[in-house]
C-alpha positions in Angstrom: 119.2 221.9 237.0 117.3 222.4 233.7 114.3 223.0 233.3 112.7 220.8 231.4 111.6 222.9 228.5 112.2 222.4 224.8 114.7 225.3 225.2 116.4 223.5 228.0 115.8 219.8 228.3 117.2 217.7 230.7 120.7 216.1 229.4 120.6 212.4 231.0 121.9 209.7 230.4 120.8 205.4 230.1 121.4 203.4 233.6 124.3 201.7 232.2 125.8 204.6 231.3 125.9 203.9 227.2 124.0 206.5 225.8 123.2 210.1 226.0 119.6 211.9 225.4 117.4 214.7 226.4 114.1 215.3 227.3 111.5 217.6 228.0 107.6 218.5 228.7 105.7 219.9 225.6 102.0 220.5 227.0 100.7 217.1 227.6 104.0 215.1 225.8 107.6 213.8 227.1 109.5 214.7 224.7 113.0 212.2 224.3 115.2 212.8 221.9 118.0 210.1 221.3 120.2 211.4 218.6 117.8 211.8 215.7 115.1 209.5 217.0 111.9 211.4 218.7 110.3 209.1 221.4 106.8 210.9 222.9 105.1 209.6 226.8 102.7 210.9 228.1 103.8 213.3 230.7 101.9 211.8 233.6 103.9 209.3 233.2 106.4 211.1 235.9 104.2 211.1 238.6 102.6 207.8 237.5 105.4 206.1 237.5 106.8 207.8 240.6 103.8 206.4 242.3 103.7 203.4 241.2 107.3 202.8 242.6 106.4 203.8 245.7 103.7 201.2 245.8 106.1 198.6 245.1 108.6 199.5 248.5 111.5 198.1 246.9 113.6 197.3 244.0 111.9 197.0 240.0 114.3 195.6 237.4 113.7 198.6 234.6 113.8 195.9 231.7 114.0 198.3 228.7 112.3 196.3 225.2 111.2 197.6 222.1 107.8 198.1 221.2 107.4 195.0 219.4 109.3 192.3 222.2 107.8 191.1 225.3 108.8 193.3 228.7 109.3 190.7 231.4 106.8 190.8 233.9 106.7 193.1 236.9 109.9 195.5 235.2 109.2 199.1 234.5 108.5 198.4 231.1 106.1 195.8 231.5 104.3 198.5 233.5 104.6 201.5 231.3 102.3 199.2 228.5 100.1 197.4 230.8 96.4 197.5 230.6 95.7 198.2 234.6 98.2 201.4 234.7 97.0 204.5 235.1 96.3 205.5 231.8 95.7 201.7 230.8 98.0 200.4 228.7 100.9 202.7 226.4 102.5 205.5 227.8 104.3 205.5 224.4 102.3 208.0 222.2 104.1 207.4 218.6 103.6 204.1 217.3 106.5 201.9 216.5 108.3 203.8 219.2 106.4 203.1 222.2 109.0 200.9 223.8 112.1 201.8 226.0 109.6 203.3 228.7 112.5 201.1 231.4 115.2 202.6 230.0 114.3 206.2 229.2 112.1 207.2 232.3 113.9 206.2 235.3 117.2 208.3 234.6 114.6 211.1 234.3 113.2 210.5 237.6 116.6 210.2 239.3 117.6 213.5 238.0 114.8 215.0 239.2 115.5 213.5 243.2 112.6 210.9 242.9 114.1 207.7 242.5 117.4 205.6 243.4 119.2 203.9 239.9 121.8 201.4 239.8 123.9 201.6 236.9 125.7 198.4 236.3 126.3 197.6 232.8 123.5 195.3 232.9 119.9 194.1 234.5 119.3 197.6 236.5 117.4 198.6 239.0 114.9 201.9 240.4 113.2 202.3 243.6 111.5 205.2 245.3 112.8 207.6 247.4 
């Protein structure tokens, strides 16, 4: 498994399977890079949301939205810009590209033995292990 460094990111993959992307830790940043666009999270974002999906004891749709659309309520995404996370509100750090916390993180987490993914084409799924 990689590392998770800038000189060997993690190579994942979206739930659905569409697109490809790497990320890594950089000091206090998760790095994603998705062909030449830079996303930055915080890097507690890992265990925060690992926790935070063990809290829930089941399924969380991961509904993936842009920074500037609505995340439906109670989906990964609506959680990773909420005001009573852990870090209360954005784990996105660059502005404009805060969004796509549902679709970017939980790959991450499967990878890394954490989590449990569906990958239908459509409307997936995370829980915790």
């Amino acid at each position: 498994m990689a590392e998770g460094t800038k000189d060997d990111p993690w190579q994942l993959t979206t739930a659905p399977g569409t697109s490809q992307y790497t990320m890594y830790v950089d000091g206090d940043e998760l790095v994603c890079d998705v062909g030449s666009t830079r996303l930055k999270y915080q890097a507690r974002a890992i265990t925060d949301l690992h926790a935070w999906l063990q809290e829930q004891g089941d399924w969380v749709q991961l509904g993936a939205a842009d920074e500037n659309k609505p995340a439906a309520e109670g989906t990964v995404e609506a959680w990773g810009r909420a005001e009573n996370n852990p870090v209360g509100g954005w784990y996105g750090l660059r502005k404009g590209y805060r969004g796509r916390f549902g679709m970017y993180l939980p790959p991450l987490l499967e990878t890394m033995g954490l989590v449990e993914l569906t990958h239908d084409a459509r409307n997936n799924s995370v829980r915790a292990l």
